[in-house]
C-alpha positions in Angstrom: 15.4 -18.0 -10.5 14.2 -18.4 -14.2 16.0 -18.8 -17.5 16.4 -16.1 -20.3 16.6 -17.2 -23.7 18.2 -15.0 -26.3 19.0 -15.4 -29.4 23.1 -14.2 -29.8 25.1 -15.3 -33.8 22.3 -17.8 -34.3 22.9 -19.3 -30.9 20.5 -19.5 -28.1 22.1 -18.5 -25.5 20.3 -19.1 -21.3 21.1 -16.8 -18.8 20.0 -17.4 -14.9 18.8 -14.4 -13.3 18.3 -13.7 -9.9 16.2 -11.0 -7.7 16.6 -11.2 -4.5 16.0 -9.3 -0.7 18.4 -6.1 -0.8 18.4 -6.3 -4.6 17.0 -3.5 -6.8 13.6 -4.7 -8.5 14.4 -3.9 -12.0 11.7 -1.2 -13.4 9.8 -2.0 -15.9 6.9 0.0 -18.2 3.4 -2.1 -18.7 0.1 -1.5 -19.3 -3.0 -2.2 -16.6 -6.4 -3.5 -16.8 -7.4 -0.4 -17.6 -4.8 0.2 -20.8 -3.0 3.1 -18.5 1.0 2.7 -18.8 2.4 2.3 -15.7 6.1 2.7 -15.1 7.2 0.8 -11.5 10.0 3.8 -10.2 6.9 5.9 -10.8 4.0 4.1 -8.8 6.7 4.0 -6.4 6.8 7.5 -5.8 3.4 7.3 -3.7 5.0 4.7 -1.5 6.1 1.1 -0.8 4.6 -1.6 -3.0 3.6 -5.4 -2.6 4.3 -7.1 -6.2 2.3 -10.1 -6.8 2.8 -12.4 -9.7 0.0 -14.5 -10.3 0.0 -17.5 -13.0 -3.8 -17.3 -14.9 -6.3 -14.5 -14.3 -9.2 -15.8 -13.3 -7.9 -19.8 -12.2 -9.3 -20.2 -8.5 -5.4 -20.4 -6.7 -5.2 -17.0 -8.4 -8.4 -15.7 -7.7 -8.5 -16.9 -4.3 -4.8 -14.9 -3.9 -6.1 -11.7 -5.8 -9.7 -11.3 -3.4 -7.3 -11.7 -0.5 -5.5 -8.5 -1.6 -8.8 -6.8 -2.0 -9.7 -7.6 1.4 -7.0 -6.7 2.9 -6.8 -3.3 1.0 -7.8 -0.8 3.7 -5.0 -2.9 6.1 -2.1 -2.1 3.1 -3.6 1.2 2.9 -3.3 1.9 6.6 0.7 1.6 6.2 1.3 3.4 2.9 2.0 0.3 1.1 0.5 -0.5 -2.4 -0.7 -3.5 -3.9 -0.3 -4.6 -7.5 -1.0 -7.1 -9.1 0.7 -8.8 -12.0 0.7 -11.9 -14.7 1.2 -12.9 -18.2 -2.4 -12.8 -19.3 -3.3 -10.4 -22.1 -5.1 -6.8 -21.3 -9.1 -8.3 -22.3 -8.4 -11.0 -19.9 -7.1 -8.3 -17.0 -10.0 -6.3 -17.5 -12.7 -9.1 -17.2 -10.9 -10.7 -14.2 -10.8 -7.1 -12.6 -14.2 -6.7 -13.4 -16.0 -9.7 -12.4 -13.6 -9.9 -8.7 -14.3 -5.9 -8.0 -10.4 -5.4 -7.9 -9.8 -1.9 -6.7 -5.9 -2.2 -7.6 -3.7 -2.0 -11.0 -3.3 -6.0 -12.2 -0.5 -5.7 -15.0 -1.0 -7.0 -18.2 3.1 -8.8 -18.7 1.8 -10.8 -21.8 5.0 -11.1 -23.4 6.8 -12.6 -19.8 9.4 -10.1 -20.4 9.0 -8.8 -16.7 8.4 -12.2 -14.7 11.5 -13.2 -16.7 13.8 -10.5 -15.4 12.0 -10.8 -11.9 13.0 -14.2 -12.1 9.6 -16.1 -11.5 8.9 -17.1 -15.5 8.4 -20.8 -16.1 11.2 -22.9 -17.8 10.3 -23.6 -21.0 10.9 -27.9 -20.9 11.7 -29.6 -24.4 9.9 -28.7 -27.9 6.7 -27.7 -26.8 7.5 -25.0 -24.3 10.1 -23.6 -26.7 7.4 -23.9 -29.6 5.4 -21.8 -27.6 7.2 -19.3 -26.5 8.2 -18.5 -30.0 4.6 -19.0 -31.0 4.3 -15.8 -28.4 6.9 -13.8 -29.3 6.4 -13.8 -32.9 2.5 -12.9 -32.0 3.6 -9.8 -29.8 2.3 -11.8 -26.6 -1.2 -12.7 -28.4 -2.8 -16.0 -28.8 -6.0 -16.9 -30.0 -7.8 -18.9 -27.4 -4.8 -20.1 -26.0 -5.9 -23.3 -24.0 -5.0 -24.1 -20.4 -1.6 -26.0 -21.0 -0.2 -23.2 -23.0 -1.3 -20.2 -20.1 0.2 -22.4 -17.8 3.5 -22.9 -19.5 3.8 -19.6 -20.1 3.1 -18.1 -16.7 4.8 -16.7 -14.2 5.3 -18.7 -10.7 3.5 -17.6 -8.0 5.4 -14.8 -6.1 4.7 -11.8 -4.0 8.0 -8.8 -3.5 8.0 -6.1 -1.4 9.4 -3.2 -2.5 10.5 0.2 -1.1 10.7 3.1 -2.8 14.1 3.1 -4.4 13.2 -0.5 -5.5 15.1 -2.0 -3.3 13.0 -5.5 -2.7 12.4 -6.2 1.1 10.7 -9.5 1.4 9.9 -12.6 -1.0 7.1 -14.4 -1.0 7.2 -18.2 -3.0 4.0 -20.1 -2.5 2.3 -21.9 -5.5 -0.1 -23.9 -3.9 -0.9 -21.6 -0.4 -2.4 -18.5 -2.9 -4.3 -16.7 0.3 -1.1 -16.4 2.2 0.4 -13.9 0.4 -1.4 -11.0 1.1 -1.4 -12.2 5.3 2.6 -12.6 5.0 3.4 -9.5 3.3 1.2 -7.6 5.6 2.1 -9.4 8.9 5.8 -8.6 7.4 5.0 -5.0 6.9 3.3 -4.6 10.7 6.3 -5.5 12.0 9.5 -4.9 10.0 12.6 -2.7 11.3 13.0 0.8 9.7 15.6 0.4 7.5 19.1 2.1 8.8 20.0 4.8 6.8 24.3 5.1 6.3 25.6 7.5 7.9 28.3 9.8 6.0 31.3 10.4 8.8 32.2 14.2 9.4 35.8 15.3 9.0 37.2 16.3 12.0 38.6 19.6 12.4 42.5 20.0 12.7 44.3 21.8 14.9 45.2 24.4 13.4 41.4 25.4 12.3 40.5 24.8 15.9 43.3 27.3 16.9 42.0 29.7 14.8 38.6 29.6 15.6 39.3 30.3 19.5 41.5 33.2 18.3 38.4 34.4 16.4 36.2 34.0 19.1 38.7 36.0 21.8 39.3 39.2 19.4 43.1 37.9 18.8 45.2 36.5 16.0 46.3 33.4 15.7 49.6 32.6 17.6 
C-alpha cells in the first residue's frame, strides 16, 4: 500500500494504491546502472521476472538481499525467470553498488519514487520533513547533493520482491524489511514449485440440427430432406 500525493486546484490530494497477486504490474520506463532504458512489458518478452525493491544501494540489509540474487542467478536462470533489481537511488549510486557487488542483473535507477509509488511500496511521507523532502526531490528532478542517511531512507521504497509473468500479471509478493536474504530463497522456492497457470477456455458452439442434417446428407451423396 503507499500514498500518492498530487497536487489537484491547489489541493493535495492522497490516493491509496494497491498491487496485488492476479493484478497487472503497472509498466513503467527507467533507466539501469548502465544508463540503458528499460521498459518492463519489454524485458518481459524474454520471460518471467522477480522484481525486487530495495531501500539504499549499498546499506548491508540491501546488499546482503542483492548478493543473494547474484547467487542464486544460475538457479533463476535454470527456470526462465529474470531478476531485477530496483530502488530510489540515483544512476552514479547504481553503477558503483553494481560495480563493487559484481551484479550481473539490471538494478533500476527509480530516483524520482514514481515507480515504487505506483507499485505501492514508497514510504509515507510523515509530517513536515518528509513532505519537505519529497518536494525538495521533485523540484531537483530526483537529485540531491549528498543526500544524508535520514533523507535516502525517507525517501525509499520498502523492501519488496513481485513475481511477474509475462503479461504482467504479478504472481507472488514478497514483504520482508528486516529478513533481506529471504527474498531471492522465497521467490525461487515459489517458482520450483508453483501450478501452471490455467489458461480460459473459450466454449465451442454447438452445431444445430439442421447443420448436422446437412452434413450427413453431404456425406451420403443426397440432399437434404
Amino acid at each position: 500500500m503507499a500514498y500518492r500525493h498530487e497536487l489537484a486546484g491547489g489541493i493535495r490530494a492522497v490516493t491509496l494504491i494497491f498491487v496485488m497477486v492476479g493484478e497487472r504490474a503497472p509498466d513503467f520506463v527507467l533507466s539501469d546502472q548502465t544508463g540503458r532504458t528499460r521498459t518492463l512489458s519489454e524485458m518481459l518478452v524474454d520471460g518471467p521476472m522477480v522484481l525486487f525493491f530495495y531501500p539504499v544501494a549499498s546499506s548491508p540489509l540491501s546488499t546482503a538481499e542483492t548478493c543473494r540474487f547474484r547467487e542464486l542467478g544460475s538457479e533463476f536462470t535454470g527456470l526462465g525467470v529474470q531478476r531485477v533489481g530496483i530502488s530510489t537511488d540515483d544512476l552514479s549510486r547504481q553503477s558503483r553498488f553494481a560495480e563493487r557487488r559484481a551484479v550481473d542483473h539490471p538494478l533500476l535507477c527509480d530516483s524520482r519514487s514514481q515507480v515504487a509509488a505506483e507499485f505501492g511500496v514508497r514510504r509515507r511521507m510523515f509530517g513536515p520533513l518528509g513532505q519537505a523532502l519529497l518536494r525538495v526531490r521533485e523540484s531537483r528532478g530526483g537529485r540531491h547533493t549528498r543526500p544524508g542517511p535520514l533523507t535516502r531512507w525517507l525517501l525509499s521504497a520498502k523492501r519488496t520482491t513481485f513475481v511477474i509473468d509475462t503479461d504482467r500479471t504479478v504472481l507472488k509478493v514478497i514483504s520482508s524489511e528486516l529478513r533481506a536474504g529471504v527474498h531471492a530463497d522465497l521467490a525461487l522456492h515459489y517458482l520450483r514449485t508453483r501450478r501452471p497457470r490455467a489458461v480460459a477456455r473459450i466454449p465451442m458452439p454447438r452445431p444445430s440440427s439442421e447443420r448436422v442434417r446437412i452434413s450427413l446428407s453431404a456425406l451420403r451423396g443426397g440432399a437434404p430432406g
